[in-house]
TIMARMAR-462770 format. One record per residue (C-alpha): residue number from 1; x, z, y. Coordinates in steps of 0.5 Angstrom, whole numbers, padded with zeros to 4 digits. Layout:
N
+------+-------+-------+-------+
: resi :    xx :    zz :    yy :
+------+-------+-------+-------+
:  NUM :     X :     Z :     Y :
...
+------+-------+-------+-------+
This chain:
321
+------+-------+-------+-------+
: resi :    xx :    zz :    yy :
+------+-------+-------+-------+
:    1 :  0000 :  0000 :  0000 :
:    2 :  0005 :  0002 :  0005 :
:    3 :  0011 : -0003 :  0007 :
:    4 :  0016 :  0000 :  0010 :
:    5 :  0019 : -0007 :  0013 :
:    6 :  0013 : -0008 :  0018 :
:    7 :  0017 : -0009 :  0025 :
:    8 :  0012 : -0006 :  0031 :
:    9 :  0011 : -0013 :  0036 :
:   10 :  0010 : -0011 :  0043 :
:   11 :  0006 : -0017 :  0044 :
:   12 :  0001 : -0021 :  0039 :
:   13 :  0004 : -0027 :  0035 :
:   14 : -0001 : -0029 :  0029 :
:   15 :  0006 : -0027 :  0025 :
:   16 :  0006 : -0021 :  0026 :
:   17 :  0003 : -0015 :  0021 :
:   18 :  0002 : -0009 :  0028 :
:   19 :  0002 : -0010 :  0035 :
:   20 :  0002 : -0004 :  0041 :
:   21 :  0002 : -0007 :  0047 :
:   22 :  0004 : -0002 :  0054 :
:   23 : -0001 : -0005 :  0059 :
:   24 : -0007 : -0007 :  0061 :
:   25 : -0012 : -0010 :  0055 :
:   26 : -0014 : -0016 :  0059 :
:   27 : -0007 : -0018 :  0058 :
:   28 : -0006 : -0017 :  0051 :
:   29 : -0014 : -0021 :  0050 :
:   30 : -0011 : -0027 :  0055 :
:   31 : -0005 : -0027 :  0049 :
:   32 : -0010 : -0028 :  0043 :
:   33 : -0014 : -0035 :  0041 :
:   34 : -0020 : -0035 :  0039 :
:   35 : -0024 : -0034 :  0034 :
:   36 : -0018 : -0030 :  0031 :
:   37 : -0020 : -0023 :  0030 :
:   38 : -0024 : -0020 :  0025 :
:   39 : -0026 : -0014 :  0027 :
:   40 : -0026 : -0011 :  0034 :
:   41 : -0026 : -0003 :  0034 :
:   42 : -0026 :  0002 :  0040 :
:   43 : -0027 :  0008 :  0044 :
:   44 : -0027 :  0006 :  0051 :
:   45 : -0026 :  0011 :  0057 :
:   46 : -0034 :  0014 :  0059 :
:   47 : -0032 :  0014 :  0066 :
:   48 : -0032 :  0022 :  0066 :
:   49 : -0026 :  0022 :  0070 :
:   50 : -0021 :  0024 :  0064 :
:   51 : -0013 :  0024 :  0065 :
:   52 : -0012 :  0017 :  0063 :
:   53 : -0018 :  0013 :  0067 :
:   54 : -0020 :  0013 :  0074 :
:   55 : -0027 :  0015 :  0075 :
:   56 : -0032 :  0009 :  0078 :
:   57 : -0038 :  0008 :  0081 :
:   58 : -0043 :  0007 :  0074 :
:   59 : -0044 :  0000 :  0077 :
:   60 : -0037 : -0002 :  0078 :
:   61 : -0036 :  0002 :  0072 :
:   62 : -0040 : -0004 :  0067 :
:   63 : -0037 : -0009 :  0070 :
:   64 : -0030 : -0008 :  0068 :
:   65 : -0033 : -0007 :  0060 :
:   66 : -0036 : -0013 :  0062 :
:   67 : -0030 : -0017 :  0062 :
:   68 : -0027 : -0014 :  0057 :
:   69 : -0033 : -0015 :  0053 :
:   70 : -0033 : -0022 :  0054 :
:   71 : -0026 : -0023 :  0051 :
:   72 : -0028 : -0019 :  0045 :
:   73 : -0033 : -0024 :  0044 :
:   74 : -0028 : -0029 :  0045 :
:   75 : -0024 : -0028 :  0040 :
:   76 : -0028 : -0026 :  0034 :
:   77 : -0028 : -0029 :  0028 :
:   78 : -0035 : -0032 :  0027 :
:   79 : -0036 : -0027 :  0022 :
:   80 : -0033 : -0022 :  0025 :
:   81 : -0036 : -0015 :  0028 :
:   82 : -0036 : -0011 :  0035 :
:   83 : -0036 : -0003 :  0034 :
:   84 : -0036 :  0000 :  0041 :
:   85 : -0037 :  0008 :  0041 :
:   86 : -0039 :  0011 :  0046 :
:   87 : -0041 :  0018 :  0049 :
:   88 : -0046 :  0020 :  0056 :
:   89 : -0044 :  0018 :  0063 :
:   90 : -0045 :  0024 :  0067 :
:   91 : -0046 :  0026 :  0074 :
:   92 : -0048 :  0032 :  0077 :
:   93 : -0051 :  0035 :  0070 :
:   94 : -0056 :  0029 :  0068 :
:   95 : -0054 :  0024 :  0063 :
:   96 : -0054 :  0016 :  0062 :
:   97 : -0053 :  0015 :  0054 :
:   98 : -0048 :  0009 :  0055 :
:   99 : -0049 :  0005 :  0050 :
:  100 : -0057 :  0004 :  0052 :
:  101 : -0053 :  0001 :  0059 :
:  102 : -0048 : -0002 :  0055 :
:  103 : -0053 : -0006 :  0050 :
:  104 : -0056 : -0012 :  0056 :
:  105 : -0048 : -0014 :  0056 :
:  106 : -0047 : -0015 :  0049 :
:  107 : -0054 : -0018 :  0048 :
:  108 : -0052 : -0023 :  0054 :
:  109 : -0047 : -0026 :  0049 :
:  110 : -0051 : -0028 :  0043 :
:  111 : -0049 : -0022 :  0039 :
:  112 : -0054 : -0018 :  0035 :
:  113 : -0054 : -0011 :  0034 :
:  114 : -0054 : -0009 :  0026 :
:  115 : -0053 : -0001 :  0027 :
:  116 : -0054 :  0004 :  0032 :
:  117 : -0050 :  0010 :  0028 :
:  118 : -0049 :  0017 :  0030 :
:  119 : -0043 :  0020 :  0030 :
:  120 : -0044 :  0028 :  0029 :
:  121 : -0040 :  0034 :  0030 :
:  122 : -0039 :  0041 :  0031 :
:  123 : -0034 :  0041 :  0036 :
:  124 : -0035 :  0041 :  0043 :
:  125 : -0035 :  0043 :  0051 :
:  126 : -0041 :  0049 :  0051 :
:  127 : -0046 :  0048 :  0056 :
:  128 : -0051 :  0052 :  0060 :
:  129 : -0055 :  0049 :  0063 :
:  130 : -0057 :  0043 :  0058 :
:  131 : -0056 :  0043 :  0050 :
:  132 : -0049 :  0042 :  0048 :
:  133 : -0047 :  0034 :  0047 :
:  134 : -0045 :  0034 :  0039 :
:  135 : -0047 :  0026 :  0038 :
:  136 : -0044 :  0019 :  0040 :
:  137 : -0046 :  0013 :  0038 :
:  138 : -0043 :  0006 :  0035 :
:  139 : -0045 :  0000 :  0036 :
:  140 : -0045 : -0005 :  0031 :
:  141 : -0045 : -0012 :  0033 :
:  142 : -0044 : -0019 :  0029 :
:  143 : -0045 : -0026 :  0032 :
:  144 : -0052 : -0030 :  0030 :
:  145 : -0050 : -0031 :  0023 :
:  146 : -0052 : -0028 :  0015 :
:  147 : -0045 : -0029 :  0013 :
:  148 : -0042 : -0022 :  0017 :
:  149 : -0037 : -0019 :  0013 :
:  150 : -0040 : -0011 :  0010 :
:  151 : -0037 : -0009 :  0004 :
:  152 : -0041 : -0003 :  0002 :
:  153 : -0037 : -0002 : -0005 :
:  154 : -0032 :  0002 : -0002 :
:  155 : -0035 :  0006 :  0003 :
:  156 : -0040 :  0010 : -0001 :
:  157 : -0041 :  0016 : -0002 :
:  158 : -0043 :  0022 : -0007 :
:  159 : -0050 :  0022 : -0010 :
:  160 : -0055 :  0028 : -0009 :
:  161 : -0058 :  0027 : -0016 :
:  162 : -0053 :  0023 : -0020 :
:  163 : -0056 :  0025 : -0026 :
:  164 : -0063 :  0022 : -0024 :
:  165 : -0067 :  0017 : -0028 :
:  166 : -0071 :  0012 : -0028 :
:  167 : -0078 :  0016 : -0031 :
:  168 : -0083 :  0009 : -0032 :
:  169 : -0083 :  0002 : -0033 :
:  170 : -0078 : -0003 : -0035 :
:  171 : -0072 :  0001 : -0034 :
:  172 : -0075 :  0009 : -0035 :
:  173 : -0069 :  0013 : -0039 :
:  174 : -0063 :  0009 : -0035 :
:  175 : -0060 :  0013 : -0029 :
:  176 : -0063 :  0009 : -0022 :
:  177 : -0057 :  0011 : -0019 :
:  178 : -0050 :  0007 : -0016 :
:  179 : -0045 :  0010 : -0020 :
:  180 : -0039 :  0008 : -0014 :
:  181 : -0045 :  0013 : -0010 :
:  182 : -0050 :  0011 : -0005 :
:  183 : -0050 :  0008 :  0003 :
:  184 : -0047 :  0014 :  0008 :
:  185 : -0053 :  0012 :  0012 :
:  186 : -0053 :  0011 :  0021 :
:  187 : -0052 :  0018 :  0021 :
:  188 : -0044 :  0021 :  0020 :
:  189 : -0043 :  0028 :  0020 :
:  190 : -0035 :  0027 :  0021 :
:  191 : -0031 :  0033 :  0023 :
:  192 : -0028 :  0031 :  0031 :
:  193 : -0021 :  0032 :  0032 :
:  194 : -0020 :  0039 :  0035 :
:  195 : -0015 :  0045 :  0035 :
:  196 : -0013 :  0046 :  0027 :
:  197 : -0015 :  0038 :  0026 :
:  198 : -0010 :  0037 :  0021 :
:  199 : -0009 :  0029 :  0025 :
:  200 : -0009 :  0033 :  0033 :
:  201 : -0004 :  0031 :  0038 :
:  202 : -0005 :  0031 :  0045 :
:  203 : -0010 :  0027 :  0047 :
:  204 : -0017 :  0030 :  0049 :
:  205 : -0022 :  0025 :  0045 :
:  206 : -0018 :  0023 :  0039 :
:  207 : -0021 :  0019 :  0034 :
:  208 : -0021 :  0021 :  0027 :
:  209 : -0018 :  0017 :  0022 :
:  210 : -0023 :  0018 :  0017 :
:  211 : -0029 :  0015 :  0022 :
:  212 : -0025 :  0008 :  0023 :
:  213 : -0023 :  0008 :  0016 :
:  214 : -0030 :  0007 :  0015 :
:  215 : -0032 :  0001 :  0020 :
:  216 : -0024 : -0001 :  0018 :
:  217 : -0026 : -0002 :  0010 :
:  218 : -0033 : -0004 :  0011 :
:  219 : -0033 : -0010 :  0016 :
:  220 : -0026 : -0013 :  0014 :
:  221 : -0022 : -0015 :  0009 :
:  222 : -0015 : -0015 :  0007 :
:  223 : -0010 : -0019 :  0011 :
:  224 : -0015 : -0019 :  0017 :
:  225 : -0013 : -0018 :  0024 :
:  226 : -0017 : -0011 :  0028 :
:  227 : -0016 : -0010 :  0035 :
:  228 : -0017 : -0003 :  0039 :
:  229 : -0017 : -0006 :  0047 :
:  230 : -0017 :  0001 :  0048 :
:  231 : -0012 :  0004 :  0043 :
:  232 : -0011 :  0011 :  0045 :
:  233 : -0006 :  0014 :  0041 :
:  234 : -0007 :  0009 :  0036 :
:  235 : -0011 :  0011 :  0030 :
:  236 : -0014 :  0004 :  0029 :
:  237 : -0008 :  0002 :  0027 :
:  238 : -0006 :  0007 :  0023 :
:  239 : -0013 :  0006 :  0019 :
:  240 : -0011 : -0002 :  0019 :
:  241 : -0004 : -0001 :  0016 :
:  242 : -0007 :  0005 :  0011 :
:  243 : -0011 : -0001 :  0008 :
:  244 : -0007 : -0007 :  0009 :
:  245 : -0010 : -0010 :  0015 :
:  246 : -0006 : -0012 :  0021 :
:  247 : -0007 : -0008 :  0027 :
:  248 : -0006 : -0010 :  0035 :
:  249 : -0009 : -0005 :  0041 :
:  250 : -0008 : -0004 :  0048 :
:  251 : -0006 :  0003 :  0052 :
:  252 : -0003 :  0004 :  0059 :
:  253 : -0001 :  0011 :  0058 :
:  254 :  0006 :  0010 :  0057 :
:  255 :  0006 :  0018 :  0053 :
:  256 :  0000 :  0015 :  0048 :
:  257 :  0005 :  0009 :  0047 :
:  258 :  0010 :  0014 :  0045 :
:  259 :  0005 :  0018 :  0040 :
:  260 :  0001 :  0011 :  0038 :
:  261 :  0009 :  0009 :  0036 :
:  262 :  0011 :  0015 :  0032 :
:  263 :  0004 :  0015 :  0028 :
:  264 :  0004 :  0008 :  0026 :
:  265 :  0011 :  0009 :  0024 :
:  266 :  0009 :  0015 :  0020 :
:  267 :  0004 :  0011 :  0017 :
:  268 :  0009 :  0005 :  0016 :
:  269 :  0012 :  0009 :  0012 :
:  270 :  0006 :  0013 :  0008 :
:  271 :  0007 :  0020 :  0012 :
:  272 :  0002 :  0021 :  0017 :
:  273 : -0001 :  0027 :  0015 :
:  274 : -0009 :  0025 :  0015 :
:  275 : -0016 :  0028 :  0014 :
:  276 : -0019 :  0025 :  0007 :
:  277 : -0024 :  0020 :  0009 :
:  278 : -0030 :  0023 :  0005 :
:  279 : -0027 :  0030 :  0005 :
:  280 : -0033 :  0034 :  0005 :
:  281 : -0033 :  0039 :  0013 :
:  282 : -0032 :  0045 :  0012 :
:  283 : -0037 :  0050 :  0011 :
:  284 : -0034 :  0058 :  0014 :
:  285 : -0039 :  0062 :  0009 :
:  286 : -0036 :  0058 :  0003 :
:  287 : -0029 :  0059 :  0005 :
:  288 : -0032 :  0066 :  0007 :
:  289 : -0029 :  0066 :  0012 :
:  290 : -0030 :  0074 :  0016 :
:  291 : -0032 :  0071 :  0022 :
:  292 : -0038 :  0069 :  0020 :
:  293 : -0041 :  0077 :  0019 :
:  294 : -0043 :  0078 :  0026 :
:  295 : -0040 :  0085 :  0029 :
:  296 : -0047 :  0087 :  0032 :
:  297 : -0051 :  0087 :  0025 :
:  298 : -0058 :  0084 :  0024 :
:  299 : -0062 :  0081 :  0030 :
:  300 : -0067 :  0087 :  0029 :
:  301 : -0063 :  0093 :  0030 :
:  302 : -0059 :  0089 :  0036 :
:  303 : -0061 :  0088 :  0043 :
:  304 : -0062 :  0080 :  0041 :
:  305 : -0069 :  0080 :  0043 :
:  306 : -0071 :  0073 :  0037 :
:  307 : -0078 :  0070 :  0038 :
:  308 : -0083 :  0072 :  0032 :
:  309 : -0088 :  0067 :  0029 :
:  310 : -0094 :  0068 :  0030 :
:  311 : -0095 :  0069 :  0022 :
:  312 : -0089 :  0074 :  0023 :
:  313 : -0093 :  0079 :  0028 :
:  314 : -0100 :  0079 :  0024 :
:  315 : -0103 :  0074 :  0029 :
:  316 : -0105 :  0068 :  0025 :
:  317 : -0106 :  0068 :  0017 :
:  318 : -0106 :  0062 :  0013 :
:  319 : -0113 :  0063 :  0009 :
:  320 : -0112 :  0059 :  0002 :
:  321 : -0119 :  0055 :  0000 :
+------+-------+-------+-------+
Protein backbone atom coordinates (compact mmCIF):
# COMPACT_ATOMS: atom_id res chain seq x y z
CA UNK A 1 0.00 0.00 0.00
CA UNK A 2 2.74 2.32 0.79
CA UNK A 3 5.51 3.45 -1.54
CA UNK A 4 8.13 5.16 0.16
CA UNK A 5 9.25 6.68 -3.30
CA UNK A 6 6.61 9.01 -4.03
CA UNK A 7 8.25 12.47 -4.48
CA UNK A 8 6.13 15.41 -3.00
CA UNK A 9 5.38 17.95 -6.30
CA UNK A 10 4.99 21.71 -5.50
CA UNK A 11 2.87 21.97 -8.66
CA UNK A 12 0.57 19.68 -10.52
CA UNK A 13 1.78 17.35 -13.26
CA UNK A 14 -0.30 14.32 -14.46
CA UNK A 15 3.09 12.37 -13.44
CA UNK A 16 2.92 13.12 -10.35
CA UNK A 17 1.28 10.72 -7.45
CA UNK A 18 1.23 13.79 -4.71
CA UNK A 19 0.92 17.69 -5.08
CA UNK A 20 1.19 20.33 -2.19
CA UNK A 21 0.79 23.66 -3.51
CA UNK A 22 1.81 26.87 -1.22
CA UNK A 23 -0.61 29.32 -2.30
CA UNK A 24 -3.65 30.37 -3.53
CA UNK A 25 -5.90 27.38 -4.82
CA UNK A 26 -7.20 29.31 -8.05
CA UNK A 27 -3.26 29.11 -8.98
CA UNK A 28 -3.08 25.44 -8.28
CA UNK A 29 -6.79 24.83 -10.40
CA UNK A 30 -5.27 27.33 -13.34
CA UNK A 31 -2.35 24.32 -13.73
CA UNK A 32 -4.75 21.47 -13.99
CA UNK A 33 -6.83 20.64 -17.75
CA UNK A 34 -10.20 19.71 -17.46
CA UNK A 35 -11.95 16.95 -16.83
CA UNK A 36 -9.18 15.36 -14.96
CA UNK A 37 -9.85 15.14 -11.27
CA UNK A 38 -12.21 12.36 -10.08
CA UNK A 39 -13.05 13.51 -6.91
CA UNK A 40 -12.97 17.01 -5.35
CA UNK A 41 -12.91 16.82 -1.49
CA UNK A 42 -12.93 20.23 1.05
CA UNK A 43 -13.70 22.21 4.14
CA UNK A 44 -13.50 25.66 2.86
CA UNK A 45 -13.12 28.65 5.67
CA UNK A 46 -16.78 29.52 7.03
CA UNK A 47 -16.11 33.10 7.25
CA UNK A 48 -16.19 33.14 10.84
CA UNK A 49 -13.18 35.07 11.20
CA UNK A 50 -10.63 32.15 12.04
CA UNK A 51 -6.56 32.63 12.07
CA UNK A 52 -6.13 31.29 8.63
CA UNK A 53 -9.24 33.35 6.69
CA UNK A 54 -10.20 37.14 6.28
CA UNK A 55 -13.52 37.47 7.35
CA UNK A 56 -16.15 38.99 4.59
CA UNK A 57 -19.16 40.26 4.18
CA UNK A 58 -21.59 37.14 3.37
CA UNK A 59 -22.05 38.36 -0.16
CA UNK A 60 -18.48 38.91 -0.91
CA UNK A 61 -17.84 35.75 0.81
CA UNK A 62 -19.87 33.41 -2.04
CA UNK A 63 -18.45 35.03 -4.56
CA UNK A 64 -15.15 34.09 -4.12
CA UNK A 65 -16.55 30.19 -3.37
CA UNK A 66 -18.18 30.97 -6.62
CA UNK A 67 -15.02 31.24 -8.59
CA UNK A 68 -13.31 28.26 -6.98
CA UNK A 69 -16.66 26.33 -7.28
CA UNK A 70 -16.52 26.78 -10.95
CA UNK A 71 -12.95 25.66 -11.69
CA UNK A 72 -13.79 22.68 -9.42
CA UNK A 73 -16.40 21.78 -11.76
CA UNK A 74 -13.85 22.46 -14.73
CA UNK A 75 -11.83 20.19 -13.86
CA UNK A 76 -13.94 17.21 -12.83
CA UNK A 77 -14.07 14.19 -14.47
CA UNK A 78 -17.39 13.47 -16.23
CA UNK A 79 -18.05 10.99 -13.41
CA UNK A 80 -16.61 12.66 -10.76
CA UNK A 81 -17.85 13.90 -7.55
CA UNK A 82 -17.84 17.30 -5.46
CA UNK A 83 -17.93 16.97 -1.47
CA UNK A 84 -18.13 20.56 -0.18
CA UNK A 85 -18.34 20.31 4.00
CA UNK A 86 -19.32 23.01 5.64
CA UNK A 87 -20.53 24.51 8.83
CA UNK A 88 -22.82 27.91 9.77
CA UNK A 89 -21.81 31.47 9.20
CA UNK A 90 -22.58 33.35 12.24
CA UNK A 91 -23.15 37.20 13.06
CA UNK A 92 -24.23 38.69 16.18
CA UNK A 93 -25.73 35.11 17.38
CA UNK A 94 -27.79 34.13 14.69
CA UNK A 95 -26.81 31.59 12.03
CA UNK A 96 -26.90 31.11 7.99
CA UNK A 97 -26.44 27.23 7.32
CA UNK A 98 -23.78 27.53 4.31
CA UNK A 99 -24.74 25.01 2.56
CA UNK A 100 -28.36 26.09 1.91
CA UNK A 101 -26.39 29.48 0.64
CA UNK A 102 -23.78 27.42 -1.08
CA UNK A 103 -26.57 24.84 -2.96
CA UNK A 104 -27.76 27.81 -5.87
CA UNK A 105 -24.15 28.00 -7.17
CA UNK A 106 -23.67 24.34 -7.58
CA UNK A 107 -26.87 24.03 -8.87
CA UNK A 108 -26.22 26.92 -11.68
CA UNK A 109 -23.30 24.67 -13.06
CA UNK A 110 -25.73 21.72 -13.78
CA UNK A 111 -24.46 19.71 -10.91
CA UNK A 112 -27.02 17.40 -9.07
CA UNK A 113 -26.99 16.88 -5.33
CA UNK A 114 -26.77 13.18 -4.30
CA UNK A 115 -26.73 13.49 -0.50
CA UNK A 116 -26.99 16.14 2.02
CA UNK A 117 -25.00 14.24 4.87
CA UNK A 118 -24.73 14.90 8.63
CA UNK A 119 -21.56 14.86 10.03
CA UNK A 120 -22.08 14.74 14.21
CA UNK A 121 -19.77 15.18 16.76
CA UNK A 122 -19.68 15.73 20.43
CA UNK A 123 -16.94 17.94 20.67
CA UNK A 124 -17.26 21.61 20.34
CA UNK A 125 -17.73 25.47 21.61
CA UNK A 126 -20.48 25.71 24.35
CA UNK A 127 -23.21 28.17 23.98
CA UNK A 128 -25.51 29.95 26.23
CA UNK A 129 -27.63 31.51 24.58
CA UNK A 130 -28.46 28.96 21.59
CA UNK A 131 -28.23 25.06 21.31
CA UNK A 132 -24.60 24.14 20.92
CA UNK A 133 -23.32 23.41 17.19
CA UNK A 134 -22.70 19.51 16.93
CA UNK A 135 -23.26 19.19 13.24
CA UNK A 136 -21.95 19.77 9.73
CA UNK A 137 -23.05 18.78 6.35
CA UNK A 138 -21.32 17.37 3.02
CA UNK A 139 -22.37 18.22 0.17
CA UNK A 140 -22.43 15.33 -2.49
CA UNK A 141 -22.41 16.72 -6.24
CA UNK A 142 -22.03 14.75 -9.32
CA UNK A 143 -22.44 16.07 -12.78
CA UNK A 144 -26.14 14.93 -14.85
CA UNK A 145 -25.10 11.25 -15.28
CA UNK A 146 -25.89 7.74 -14.23
CA UNK A 147 -22.28 6.55 -14.26
CA UNK A 148 -21.19 8.37 -11.14
CA UNK A 149 -18.36 6.56 -9.40
CA UNK A 150 -20.15 5.09 -5.66
CA UNK A 151 -18.65 1.87 -4.30
CA UNK A 152 -20.50 0.89 -1.36
CA UNK A 153 -18.41 -2.28 -0.88
CA UNK A 154 -15.86 -0.87 0.85
CA UNK A 155 -17.35 1.62 3.11
CA UNK A 156 -19.96 -0.74 4.99
CA UNK A 157 -20.34 -0.80 8.16
CA UNK A 158 -21.63 -3.68 11.13
CA UNK A 159 -24.86 -4.82 10.77
CA UNK A 160 -27.32 -4.27 14.05
CA UNK A 161 -28.86 -7.80 13.39
CA UNK A 162 -26.38 -10.01 11.62
CA UNK A 163 -28.19 -12.82 12.26
CA UNK A 164 -31.56 -11.83 11.07
CA UNK A 165 -33.59 -14.07 8.58
CA UNK A 166 -35.72 -13.83 6.25
CA UNK A 167 -38.82 -15.44 8.00
CA UNK A 168 -41.54 -16.07 4.49
CA UNK A 169 -41.55 -16.33 1.15
CA UNK A 170 -38.81 -17.60 -1.28
CA UNK A 171 -35.85 -16.94 0.73
CA UNK A 172 -37.54 -17.72 4.28
CA UNK A 173 -34.66 -19.38 6.38
CA UNK A 174 -31.47 -17.33 4.73
CA UNK A 175 -29.99 -14.51 6.42
CA UNK A 176 -31.59 -11.11 4.72
CA UNK A 177 -28.49 -9.31 5.51
CA UNK A 178 -25.05 -8.22 3.33
CA UNK A 179 -22.58 -10.13 4.75
CA UNK A 180 -19.58 -6.99 3.94
CA UNK A 181 -22.34 -4.81 6.40
CA UNK A 182 -24.88 -2.39 5.66
CA UNK A 183 -24.92 1.35 3.93
CA UNK A 184 -23.46 4.16 6.82
CA UNK A 185 -26.58 5.77 5.87
CA UNK A 186 -26.40 10.41 5.59
CA UNK A 187 -25.79 10.46 9.21
CA UNK A 188 -21.75 9.88 10.47
CA UNK A 189 -21.59 9.77 13.87
CA UNK A 190 -17.44 10.31 13.49
CA UNK A 191 -15.46 11.70 16.61
CA UNK A 192 -13.85 15.54 15.38
CA UNK A 193 -10.33 16.05 16.05
CA UNK A 194 -10.01 17.51 19.57
CA UNK A 195 -7.74 17.57 22.74
CA UNK A 196 -6.46 13.68 23.00
CA UNK A 197 -7.49 12.86 19.23
CA UNK A 198 -4.77 10.75 18.35
CA UNK A 199 -4.66 12.61 14.62
CA UNK A 200 -4.72 16.59 16.70
CA UNK A 201 -2.23 19.04 15.36
CA UNK A 202 -2.55 22.58 15.67
CA UNK A 203 -4.82 23.65 13.48
CA UNK A 204 -8.45 24.30 14.86
CA UNK A 205 -11.04 22.67 12.32
CA UNK A 206 -8.75 19.65 11.52
CA UNK A 207 -10.72 16.84 9.44
CA UNK A 208 -10.45 13.53 10.59
CA UNK A 209 -8.97 11.15 8.30
CA UNK A 210 -11.50 8.42 8.99
CA UNK A 211 -14.36 10.89 7.41
CA UNK A 212 -12.25 11.74 3.79
CA UNK A 213 -11.26 8.00 3.77
CA UNK A 214 -14.93 7.31 3.60
CA UNK A 215 -15.80 9.76 0.67
CA UNK A 216 -12.17 9.15 -0.73
CA UNK A 217 -13.07 5.19 -1.13
CA UNK A 218 -16.67 5.28 -2.02
CA UNK A 219 -16.30 8.10 -4.95
CA UNK A 220 -12.98 7.21 -6.55
CA UNK A 221 -10.91 4.27 -7.59
CA UNK A 222 -7.34 3.40 -7.53
CA UNK A 223 -4.82 5.70 -9.31
CA UNK A 224 -7.62 8.72 -9.29
CA UNK A 225 -6.69 12.16 -8.80
CA UNK A 226 -8.31 14.15 -5.43
CA UNK A 227 -8.11 17.53 -4.91
CA UNK A 228 -8.61 19.55 -1.55
CA UNK A 229 -8.46 23.42 -3.00
CA UNK A 230 -8.27 24.16 0.73
CA UNK A 231 -6.08 21.57 1.88
CA UNK A 232 -5.49 22.68 5.63
CA UNK A 233 -2.96 20.55 7.21
CA UNK A 234 -3.45 18.07 4.58
CA UNK A 235 -5.54 14.93 5.64
CA UNK A 236 -7.12 14.66 2.01
CA UNK A 237 -4.24 13.60 0.95
CA UNK A 238 -3.20 11.29 3.51
CA UNK A 239 -6.48 9.70 3.06
CA UNK A 240 -5.75 9.32 -1.12
CA UNK A 241 -2.25 8.17 -0.27
CA UNK A 242 -3.35 5.33 2.45
CA UNK A 243 -5.48 4.04 -0.59
CA UNK A 244 -3.48 4.26 -3.66
CA UNK A 245 -4.95 7.33 -4.91
CA UNK A 246 -3.02 10.41 -5.83
CA UNK A 247 -3.54 13.28 -3.75
CA UNK A 248 -3.21 17.38 -4.85
CA UNK A 249 -4.37 20.45 -2.40
CA UNK A 250 -3.76 24.00 -1.87
CA UNK A 251 -3.15 25.98 1.33
CA UNK A 252 -1.66 29.50 1.80
CA UNK A 253 -0.48 29.09 5.41
CA UNK A 254 3.11 28.39 5.15
CA UNK A 255 3.08 26.68 9.16
CA UNK A 256 0.07 24.20 7.53
CA UNK A 257 2.33 23.50 4.64
CA UNK A 258 4.98 22.37 7.25
CA UNK A 259 2.57 19.96 9.19
CA UNK A 260 0.71 19.03 5.50
CA UNK A 261 4.34 17.79 4.44
CA UNK A 262 5.55 15.79 7.32
CA UNK A 263 1.87 14.14 7.69
CA UNK A 264 2.07 13.14 4.20
CA UNK A 265 5.58 12.06 4.68
CA UNK A 266 4.59 9.85 7.31
CA UNK A 267 1.82 8.50 5.58
CA UNK A 268 4.38 7.83 2.62
CA UNK A 269 5.98 5.86 4.66
CA UNK A 270 2.98 3.91 6.50
CA UNK A 271 3.39 5.82 10.00
CA UNK A 272 1.03 8.31 10.37
CA UNK A 273 -0.70 7.59 13.57
CA UNK A 274 -4.58 7.36 12.66
CA UNK A 275 -8.09 6.78 14.03
CA UNK A 276 -9.69 3.74 12.46
CA UNK A 277 -11.92 4.35 9.94
CA UNK A 278 -14.90 2.42 11.49
CA UNK A 279 -13.33 2.53 15.15
CA UNK A 280 -16.43 2.56 17.23
CA UNK A 281 -16.63 6.47 19.44
CA UNK A 282 -15.90 6.13 22.40
CA UNK A 283 -18.37 5.26 25.04
CA UNK A 284 -16.84 6.80 29.09
CA UNK A 285 -19.42 4.30 31.07
CA UNK A 286 -18.25 1.52 29.12
CA UNK A 287 -14.75 2.43 29.44
CA UNK A 288 -15.80 3.40 32.95
CA UNK A 289 -14.63 6.20 33.24
CA UNK A 290 -14.91 8.01 36.84
CA UNK A 291 -15.82 11.21 35.60
CA UNK A 292 -19.17 9.90 34.48
CA UNK A 293 -20.43 9.71 38.29
CA UNK A 294 -21.75 13.08 39.17
CA UNK A 295 -20.07 14.38 42.28
CA UNK A 296 -23.31 15.77 43.43
CA UNK A 297 -25.63 12.39 43.55
CA UNK A 298 -28.83 12.21 42.22
CA UNK A 299 -30.88 15.01 40.57
CA UNK A 300 -33.72 14.55 43.47
CA UNK A 301 -31.36 15.03 46.32
CA UNK A 302 -29.52 18.07 44.64
CA UNK A 303 -30.74 21.65 43.75
CA UNK A 304 -31.00 20.48 40.22
CA UNK A 305 -34.66 21.27 39.78
CA UNK A 306 -35.53 18.66 36.51
CA UNK A 307 -38.95 19.25 35.02
CA UNK A 308 -41.35 16.17 35.77
CA UNK A 309 -43.81 14.32 33.63
CA UNK A 310 -47.07 15.16 33.87
CA UNK A 311 -47.74 11.25 34.74
CA UNK A 312 -44.58 11.32 37.09
CA UNK A 313 -46.64 14.04 39.60
CA UNK A 314 -49.79 12.15 39.46
CA UNK A 315 -51.59 14.63 36.77
CA UNK A 316 -52.25 12.73 33.94
CA UNK A 317 -52.84 8.63 33.81
CA UNK A 318 -53.13 6.30 30.97
CA UNK A 319 -56.31 4.29 31.28
CA UNK A 320 -56.12 1.01 29.72
CA UNK A 321 -59.40 0.23 27.27
Amino acid sequence: MFDNNIHISKSYSEAEKVVLYNGNCLNLLDQIPDKKIQLIVTSPPYNIGKEYEKKLKLENYLLQQERVIRECERVLSDNGSICWQVGNYVDNGYIIPLDTVLYPIFSDLGLLLRNRIIWHFEHGLHCSNRFSGRYETIMWFTRKTKNYVFNLDPIRVPQKYPGKKYFKGPKAGQYSCNPLGKNPGDVWDIPNVKSNHVEKTEHPCQFPVGLIERLVLSMSNQDDWVLDPFLGTGTSIVAAIRHDRRGAGAETENKYITISKTRIQEAIAGTLKVRPMNKPKYDPKIAGNKLTKAPWGHYEESNLKQPMLLEERGEYKIENS
